[in-house]
ZAZAMAR-925805 format. One line per field, with one value per residue (C-alpha): residue number from 1; residue in three letters; x negated, y negated, z. Coordinates in steps of 0.25 Angstrom, whole numbers, plus 5000, padded with zeros to 4 digits. Layout:
# residues N
num NUM, ...
residu Ala, ...
X X, ...
Y Y, ...
Z Z, ...
//
This chain:
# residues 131
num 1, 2, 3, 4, 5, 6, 7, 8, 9, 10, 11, 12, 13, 14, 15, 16, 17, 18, 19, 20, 21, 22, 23, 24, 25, 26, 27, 28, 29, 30, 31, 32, 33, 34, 35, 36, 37, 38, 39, 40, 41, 42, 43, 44, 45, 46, 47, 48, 49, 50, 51, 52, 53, 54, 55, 56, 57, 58, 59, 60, 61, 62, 63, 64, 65, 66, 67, 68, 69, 70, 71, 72, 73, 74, 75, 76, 77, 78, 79, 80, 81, 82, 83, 84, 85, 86, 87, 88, 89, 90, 91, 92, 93, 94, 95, 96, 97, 98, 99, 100, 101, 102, 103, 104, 105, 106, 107, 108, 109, 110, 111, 112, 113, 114, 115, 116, 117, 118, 119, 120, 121, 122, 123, 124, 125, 126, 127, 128, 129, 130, 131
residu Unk, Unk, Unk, Unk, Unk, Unk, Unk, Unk, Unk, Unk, Unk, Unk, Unk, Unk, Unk, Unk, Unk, Unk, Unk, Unk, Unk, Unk, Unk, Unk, Unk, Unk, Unk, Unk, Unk, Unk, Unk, Unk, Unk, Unk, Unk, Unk, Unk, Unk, Unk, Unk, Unk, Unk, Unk, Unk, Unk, Unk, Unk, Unk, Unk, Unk, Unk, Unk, Unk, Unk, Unk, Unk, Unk, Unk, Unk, Unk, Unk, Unk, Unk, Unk, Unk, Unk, Unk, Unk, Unk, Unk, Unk, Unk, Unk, Unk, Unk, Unk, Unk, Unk, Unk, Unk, Unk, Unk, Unk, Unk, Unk, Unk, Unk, Unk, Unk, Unk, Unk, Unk, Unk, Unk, Unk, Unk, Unk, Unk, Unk, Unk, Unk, Unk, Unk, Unk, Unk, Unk, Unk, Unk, Unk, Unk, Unk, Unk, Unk, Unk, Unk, Unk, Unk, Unk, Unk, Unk, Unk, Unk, Unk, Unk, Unk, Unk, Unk, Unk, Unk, Unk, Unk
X 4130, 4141, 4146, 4155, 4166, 4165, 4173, 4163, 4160, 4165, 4158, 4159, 4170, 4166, 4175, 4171, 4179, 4173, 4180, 4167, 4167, 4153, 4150, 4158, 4150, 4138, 4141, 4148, 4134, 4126, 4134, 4133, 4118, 4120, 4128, 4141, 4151, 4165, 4167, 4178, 4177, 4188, 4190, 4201, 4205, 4218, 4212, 4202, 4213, 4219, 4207, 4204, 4218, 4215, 4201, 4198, 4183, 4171, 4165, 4171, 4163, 4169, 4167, 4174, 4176, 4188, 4198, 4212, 4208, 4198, 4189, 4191, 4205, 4201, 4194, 4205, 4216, 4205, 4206, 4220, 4219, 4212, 4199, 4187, 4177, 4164, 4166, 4154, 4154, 4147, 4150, 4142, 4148, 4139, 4136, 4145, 4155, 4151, 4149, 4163, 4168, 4161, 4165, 4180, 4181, 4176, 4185, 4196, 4189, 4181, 4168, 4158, 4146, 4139, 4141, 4132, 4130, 4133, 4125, 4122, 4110, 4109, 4102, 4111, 4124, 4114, 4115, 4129, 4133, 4123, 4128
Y 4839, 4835, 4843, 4837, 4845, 4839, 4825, 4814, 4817, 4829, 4839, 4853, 4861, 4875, 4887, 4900, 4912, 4924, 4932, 4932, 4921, 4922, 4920, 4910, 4901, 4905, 4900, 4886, 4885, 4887, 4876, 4866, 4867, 4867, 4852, 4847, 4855, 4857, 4871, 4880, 4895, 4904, 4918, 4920, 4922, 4915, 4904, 4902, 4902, 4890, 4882, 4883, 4877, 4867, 4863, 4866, 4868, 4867, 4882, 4894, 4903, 4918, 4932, 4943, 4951, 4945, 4951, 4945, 4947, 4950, 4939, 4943, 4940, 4927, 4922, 4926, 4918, 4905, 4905, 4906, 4894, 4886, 4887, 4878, 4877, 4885, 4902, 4909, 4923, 4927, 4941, 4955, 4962, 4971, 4964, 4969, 4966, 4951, 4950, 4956, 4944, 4933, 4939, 4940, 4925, 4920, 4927, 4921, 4907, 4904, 4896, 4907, 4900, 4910, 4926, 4929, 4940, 4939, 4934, 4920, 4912, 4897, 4894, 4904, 4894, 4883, 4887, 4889, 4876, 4866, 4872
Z 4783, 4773, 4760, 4751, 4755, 4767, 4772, 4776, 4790, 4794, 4798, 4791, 4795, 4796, 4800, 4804, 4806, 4813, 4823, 4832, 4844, 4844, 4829, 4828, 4841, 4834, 4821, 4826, 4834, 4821, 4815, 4827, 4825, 4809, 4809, 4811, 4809, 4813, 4816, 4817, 4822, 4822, 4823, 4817, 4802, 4804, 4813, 4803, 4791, 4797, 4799, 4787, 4782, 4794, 4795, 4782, 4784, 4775, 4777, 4782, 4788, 4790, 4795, 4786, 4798, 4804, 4814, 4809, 4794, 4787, 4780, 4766, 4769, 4778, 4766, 4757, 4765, 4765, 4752, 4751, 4759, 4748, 4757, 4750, 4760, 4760, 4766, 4770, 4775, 4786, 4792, 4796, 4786, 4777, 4765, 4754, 4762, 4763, 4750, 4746, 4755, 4750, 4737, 4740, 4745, 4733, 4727, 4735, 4730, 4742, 4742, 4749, 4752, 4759, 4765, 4779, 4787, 4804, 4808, 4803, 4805, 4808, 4795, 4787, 4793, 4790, 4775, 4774, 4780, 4772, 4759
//
């Protein structure tokens, strides 16, 4: 499963940033069954900011309710970073505040491809990761 922002042969590097063990397992699980793909699962907001400058992955998926800072300033200091992959959302936030999010970070010139309420399904992450 190969996009074209992705190198020949290399599987999709996704992050994932949640400050939940558990959520995190369960979403690197999903994916396992989803395809190849090279996952990294961090709870932390400042362990996940230098992945990204490191590992520079294809999709970032993100809580908004972070411990260290919170994901509106998460997102903010991606893009700060120059960020280009694909951002989705996933939190269980009320609505408006999901939206106000997914709203923020494009503001902040990220590419948000997709806002989810906790918890996600398999074939919900299955449309995330074949868009």
């Amino acid at each position: 499963m190969t996009t074209s922002a992705e190198p020949a042969g290399r599987a999709p590097r996704v992050l994932l940033l949640d400050d939940d063990p558990f959520v995190l397992a369960l979403l690197a699980d999903m994916l396992a069954a989803l395809g190849p793909f090279e996952v990294i699962a961090e709870t932390e907001a400042r362990s996940a900011l230098a992945a990204l400058a490191s590992r520079a992955p294809d999709l970032l998926i993100c809580d908004l309710a972070i411990p260290e800072m919170d994901g509106i300033e998460f997102l903010q200091a991606a893009a700060s970073q120059g960020f280009s992959g694909r951002v989705v959302l996933l939190s269980g936030m009320e609505a408006g505040v999901r939206e106000a999010a997914h709203e923020l970070a494009r503001v902040f010139g990220l590419r948000v491809t997709g806002v989810f309420r906790k918890p996600i399904d398999i074939e919900q992450l299955r449309a995330i990761v074949m868009c």
